[in-house]
C-alpha positions as CSV (number, residue, x, y, z in Angstrom):
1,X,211.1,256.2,190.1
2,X,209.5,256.1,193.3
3,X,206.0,256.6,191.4
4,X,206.6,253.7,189.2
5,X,207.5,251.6,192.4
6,X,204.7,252.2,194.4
7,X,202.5,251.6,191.0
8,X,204.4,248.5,190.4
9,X,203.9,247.5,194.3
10,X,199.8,248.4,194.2
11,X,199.7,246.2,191.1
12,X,201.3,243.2,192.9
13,X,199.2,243.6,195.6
14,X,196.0,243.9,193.6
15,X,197.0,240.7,192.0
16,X,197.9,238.9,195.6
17,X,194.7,240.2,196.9
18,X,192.7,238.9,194.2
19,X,194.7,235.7,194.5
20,X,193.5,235.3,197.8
21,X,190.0,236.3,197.1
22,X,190.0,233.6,194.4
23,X,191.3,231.1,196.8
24,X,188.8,231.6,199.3
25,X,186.0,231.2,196.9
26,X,187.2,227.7,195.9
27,X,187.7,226.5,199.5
28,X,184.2,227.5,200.3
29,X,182.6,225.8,197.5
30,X,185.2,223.1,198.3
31,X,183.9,222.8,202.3
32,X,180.1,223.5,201.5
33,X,180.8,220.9,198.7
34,X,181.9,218.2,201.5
35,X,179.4,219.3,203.5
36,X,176.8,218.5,202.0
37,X,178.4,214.6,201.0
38,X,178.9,214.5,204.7
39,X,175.4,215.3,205.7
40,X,174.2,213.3,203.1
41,X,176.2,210.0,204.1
42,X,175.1,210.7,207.1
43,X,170.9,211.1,205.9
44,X,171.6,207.9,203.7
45,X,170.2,205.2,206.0
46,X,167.6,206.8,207.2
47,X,166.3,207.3,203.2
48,X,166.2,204.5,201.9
49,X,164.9,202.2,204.6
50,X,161.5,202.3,204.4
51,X,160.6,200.5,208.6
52,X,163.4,200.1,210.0
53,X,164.8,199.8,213.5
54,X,166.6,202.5,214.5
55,X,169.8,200.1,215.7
56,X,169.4,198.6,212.1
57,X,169.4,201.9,210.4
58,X,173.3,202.5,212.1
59,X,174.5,199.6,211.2
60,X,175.6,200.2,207.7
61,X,178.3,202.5,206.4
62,X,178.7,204.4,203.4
63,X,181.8,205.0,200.9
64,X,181.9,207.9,197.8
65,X,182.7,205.7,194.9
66,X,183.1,208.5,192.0
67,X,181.3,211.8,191.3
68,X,180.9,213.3,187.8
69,X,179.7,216.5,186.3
70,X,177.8,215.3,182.9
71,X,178.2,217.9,180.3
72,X,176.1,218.2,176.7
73,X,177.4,220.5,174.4
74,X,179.3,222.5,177.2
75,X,176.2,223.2,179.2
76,X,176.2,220.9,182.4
77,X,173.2,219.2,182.8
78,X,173.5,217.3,186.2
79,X,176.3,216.6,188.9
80,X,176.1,212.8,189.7
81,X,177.4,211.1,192.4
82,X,177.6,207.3,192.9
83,X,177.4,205.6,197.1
84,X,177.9,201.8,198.2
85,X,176.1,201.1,201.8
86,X,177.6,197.8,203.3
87,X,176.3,196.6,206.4
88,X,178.6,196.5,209.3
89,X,179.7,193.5,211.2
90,X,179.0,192.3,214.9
91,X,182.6,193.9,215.9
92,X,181.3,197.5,214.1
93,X,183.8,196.7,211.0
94,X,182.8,196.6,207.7
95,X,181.9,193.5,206.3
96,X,185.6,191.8,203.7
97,X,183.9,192.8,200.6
98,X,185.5,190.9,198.1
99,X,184.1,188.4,199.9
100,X,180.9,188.7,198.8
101,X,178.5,188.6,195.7
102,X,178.5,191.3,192.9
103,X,175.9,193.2,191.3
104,X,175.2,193.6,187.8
105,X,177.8,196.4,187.3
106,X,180.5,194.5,189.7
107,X,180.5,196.0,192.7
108,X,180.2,194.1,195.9
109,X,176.3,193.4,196.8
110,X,174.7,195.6,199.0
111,X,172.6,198.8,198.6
112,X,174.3,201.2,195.6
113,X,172.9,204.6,195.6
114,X,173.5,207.4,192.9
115,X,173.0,210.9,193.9
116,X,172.0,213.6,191.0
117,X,171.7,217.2,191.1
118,X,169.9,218.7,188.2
119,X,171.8,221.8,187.1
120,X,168.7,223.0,184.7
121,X,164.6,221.9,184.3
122,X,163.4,219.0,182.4
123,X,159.7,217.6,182.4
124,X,159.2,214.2,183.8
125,X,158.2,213.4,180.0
126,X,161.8,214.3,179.0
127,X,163.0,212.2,181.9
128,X,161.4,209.0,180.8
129,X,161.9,209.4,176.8
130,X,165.6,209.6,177.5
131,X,165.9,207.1,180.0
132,X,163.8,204.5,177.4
133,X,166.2,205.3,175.1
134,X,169.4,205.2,177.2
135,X,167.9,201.2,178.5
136,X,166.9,200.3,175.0
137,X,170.8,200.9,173.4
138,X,171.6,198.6,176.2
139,X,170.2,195.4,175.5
140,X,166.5,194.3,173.8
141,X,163.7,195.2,175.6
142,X,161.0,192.5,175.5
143,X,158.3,192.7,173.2
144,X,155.4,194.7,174.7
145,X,157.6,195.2,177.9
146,X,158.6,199.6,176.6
147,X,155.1,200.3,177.0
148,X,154.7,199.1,180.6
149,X,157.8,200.8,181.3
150,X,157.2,203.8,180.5
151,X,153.8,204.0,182.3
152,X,155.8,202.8,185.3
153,X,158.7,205.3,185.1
154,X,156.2,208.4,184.2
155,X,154.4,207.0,187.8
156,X,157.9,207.7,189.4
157,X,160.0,210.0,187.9
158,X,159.5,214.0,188.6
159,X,159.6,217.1,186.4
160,X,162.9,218.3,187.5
161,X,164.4,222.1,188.0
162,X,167.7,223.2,188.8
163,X,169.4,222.4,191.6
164,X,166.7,219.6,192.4
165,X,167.8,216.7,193.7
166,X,167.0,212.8,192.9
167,X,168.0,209.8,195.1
168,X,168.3,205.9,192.7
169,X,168.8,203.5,195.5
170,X,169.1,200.4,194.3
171,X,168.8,197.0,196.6
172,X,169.4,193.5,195.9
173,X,166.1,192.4,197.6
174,X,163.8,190.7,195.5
175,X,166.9,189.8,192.6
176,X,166.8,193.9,192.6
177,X,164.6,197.2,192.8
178,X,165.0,201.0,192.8
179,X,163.7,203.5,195.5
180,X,163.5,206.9,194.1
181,X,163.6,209.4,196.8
182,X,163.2,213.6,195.4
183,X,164.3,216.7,196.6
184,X,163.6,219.8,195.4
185,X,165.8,223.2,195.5
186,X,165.1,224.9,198.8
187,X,163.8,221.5,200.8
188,X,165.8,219.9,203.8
189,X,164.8,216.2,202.6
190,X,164.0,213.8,200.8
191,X,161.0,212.8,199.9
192,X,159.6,209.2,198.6
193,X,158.7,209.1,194.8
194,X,158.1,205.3,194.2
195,X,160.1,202.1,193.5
196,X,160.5,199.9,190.3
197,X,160.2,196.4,191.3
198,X,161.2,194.4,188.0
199,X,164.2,193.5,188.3
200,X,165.3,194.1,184.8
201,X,164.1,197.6,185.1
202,X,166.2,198.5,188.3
203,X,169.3,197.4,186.7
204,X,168.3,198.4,183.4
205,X,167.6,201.7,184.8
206,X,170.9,202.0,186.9
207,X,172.8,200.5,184.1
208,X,172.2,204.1,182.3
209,X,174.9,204.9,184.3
210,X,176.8,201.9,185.6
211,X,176.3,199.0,182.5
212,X,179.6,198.8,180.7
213,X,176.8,199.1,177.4
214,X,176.0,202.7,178.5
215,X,176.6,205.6,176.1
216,X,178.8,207.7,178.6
217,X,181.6,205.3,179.4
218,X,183.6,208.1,180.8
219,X,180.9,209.0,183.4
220,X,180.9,205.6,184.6
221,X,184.5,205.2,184.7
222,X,184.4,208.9,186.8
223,X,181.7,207.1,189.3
224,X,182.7,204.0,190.0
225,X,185.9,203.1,188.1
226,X,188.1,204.3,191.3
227,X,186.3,202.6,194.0
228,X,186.0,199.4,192.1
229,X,189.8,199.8,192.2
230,X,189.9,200.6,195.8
231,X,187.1,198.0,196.8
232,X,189.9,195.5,194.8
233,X,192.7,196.5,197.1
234,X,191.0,196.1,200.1
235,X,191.8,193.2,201.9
């Protein structure tokens, strides 16, 4: 009897102490995982401004609308996360949002920036095919206007590998543009890539992820359905 108890006890503990092990492993990914947001709401003004005074660059603050692990087939191809910068006020309060004008995707105007970490390769080639293809089930893309495109985002866009990283910020200046900023695996920052200046291609090339037209409505609910909703509720 008193083998069977202490096999009985060993086997509980096993179980605890794997329990344990288990747990510790998902708060560390949990804390490195909110580590790294942290440091990069932190690294956000200072990316996407190109000159800048430094006072400027402190003046805006930065809110996690929604995150999203996009998935094809089971395999998961990148984790995306979506950012609204709003520039403080005079008193260092955020500015009433609802208060001002909204971008093509609703959310209050300022500078939106989505955050993706490649979890396998692609070629830049890849990159741009797809992301024609993504803007072109959106709405009609002028006659002759795919062509220029594509020369434009091929001048941009990376080859990718896993765990790289790439920065869409996208600004209201100039009725709208996109700074692309890269990292790759094993880098401390980010680097600049280029900007797309036509308007219709910034917001046709954020709207892959953000138009209500795109063909993953659930990742854009997952990134910025929430903080839409919070942004609401704010008074």
């Amino acid at each position: 009897m008193s083998f069977t108890f202490l096999r009985c006890f060993n086997s509980r503990a096993l179980i605890w102490f794997c329990a344990l092990v288990c747990c510790g492993l998902v708060c560390g990914v949990q804390a490195r995982e909110e580590a790294k947001e942290r440091d990069l709401a932190e690294s956000l003004p200072l990316v996407w401004q190109d000159k800048t005074p430094a006072e400027d660059k402190s003046s805006w603050t930065w809110q996690l609308l929604g995150h999203h692990d996009f998935t094809y087939w089971g395999l998961s191809i990148y984790k995306a996360n979506l950012w609204l910068g709003s520039k403080l006020s005079e008193t260092g309060a955020p500015f009433n949002v609802n208060g001002l004008a909204r971008t093509p995707w609703g959310l209050p105007q300022g500078v939106v920036a989505l955050h993706l970490v490649y979890q396998r390769g692609f070629s830049k080639e890849v990159l741009v095919k797809r992301s024609l293809e993504e803007m072109m089930a959106q709405h009609v893309i002028p006659q002759g206007q795919g062509a220029s495109w594509e020369r434009e985002l091929l001048g941009v866009l990376p080859n990718v590998g896993a765990q790289d990283e790439l920065l869409a910020i996208y600004e209201m200046q100039d009725l709208g543009r996109v700074v692309l900023m890269g990292k790759p695996k094993g880098h401390s920052s980010f680097e600049p890539l280029g900007r797309l200046s036509d308007p219709l291609l910034a917001q046709s090339f954020m709207g892959i992820w953000l138009s209500p037209q795109t063909s993953q409505p659930k990742m854009r609910e997952a990134l910025l359905g929430q903080g839409l909703k919070k942004i609401e509720a704010r008074e």
